[in-house]
N, C-alpha and C positions, 0 to 999 in steps of 0.2 A: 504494500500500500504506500503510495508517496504522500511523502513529508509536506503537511500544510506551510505554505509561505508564510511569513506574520507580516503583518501592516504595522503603518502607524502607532494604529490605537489597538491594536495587539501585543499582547507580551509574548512573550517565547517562553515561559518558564512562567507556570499560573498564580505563583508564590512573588513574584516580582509585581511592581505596579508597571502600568504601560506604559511604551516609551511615548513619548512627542517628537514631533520636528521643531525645531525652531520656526520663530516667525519671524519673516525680513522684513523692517520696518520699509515704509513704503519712499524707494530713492527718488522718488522725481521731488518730494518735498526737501531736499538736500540741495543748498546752497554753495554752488561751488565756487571755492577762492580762485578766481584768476591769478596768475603769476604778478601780472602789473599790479595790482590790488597790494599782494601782500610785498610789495617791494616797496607799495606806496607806504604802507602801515608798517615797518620797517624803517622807513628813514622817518617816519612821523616821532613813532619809538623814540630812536635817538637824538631827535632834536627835544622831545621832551625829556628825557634822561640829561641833557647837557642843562635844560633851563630850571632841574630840579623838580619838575611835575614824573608822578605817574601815569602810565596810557595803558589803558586797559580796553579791552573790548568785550561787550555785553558774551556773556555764557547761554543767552538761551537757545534753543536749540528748534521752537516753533516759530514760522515766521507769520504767523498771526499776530504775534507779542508785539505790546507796542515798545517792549527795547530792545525787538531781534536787528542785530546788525548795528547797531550804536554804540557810542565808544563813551569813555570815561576819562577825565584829566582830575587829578587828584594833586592839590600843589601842596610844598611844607607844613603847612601851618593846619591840613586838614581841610580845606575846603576843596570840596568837590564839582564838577562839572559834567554832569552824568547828562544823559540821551542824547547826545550832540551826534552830527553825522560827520565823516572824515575832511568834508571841507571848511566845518567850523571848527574842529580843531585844528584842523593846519592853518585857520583864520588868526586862532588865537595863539599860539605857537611864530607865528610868523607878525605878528602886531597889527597883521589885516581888518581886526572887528573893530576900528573905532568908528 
């Protein structure tokens, strides 16, 4: 008699619980960094590292959020500058926002 195949949601051994597949989160919602982008946000970086501020960039990961893709300046003293997009911070880094 041939050996039943097992699925997914089949265990092989009755005493185990079933295995799963993994689920691929769905790639087309994935924002890809262009080369140019992250060279830009690179020498952004280091101009803010030379003028004492931090640059950070938003952590979220849905681009429904309204701080997907927004960056952060954080200067010595503790004041923050949080949802800015890349051209207001190279505004302000650069003395462009009067």
């Amino acid at each position: 008699m041939p050996k039943k195949k097992a699925t997914n949601v089949e265990s092989i051994d009755k005493n185990r619980p079933p295995r799963r597949t993994a689920v691929r989160p769905d790639l087309r919602l994935v924002r890809k960094v262009e080369p140019v982008d992250k060279v830009h946000e690179n020498l952004l970086r280091r101009m803010a590292d030379r003028q004492g501020y931090t640059f950070t960039k938003s952590r979220r990961r849905d681009p429904r959020a309204l701080d997907y893709g927004t960056y952060t300046l954080i200067d010595v003293a503790g004041n923050e500058f949080a949802g800015l997009s890349i051209d207001a911070v190279e505004a302000i880094l650069t003395g462009d926002d009067q």
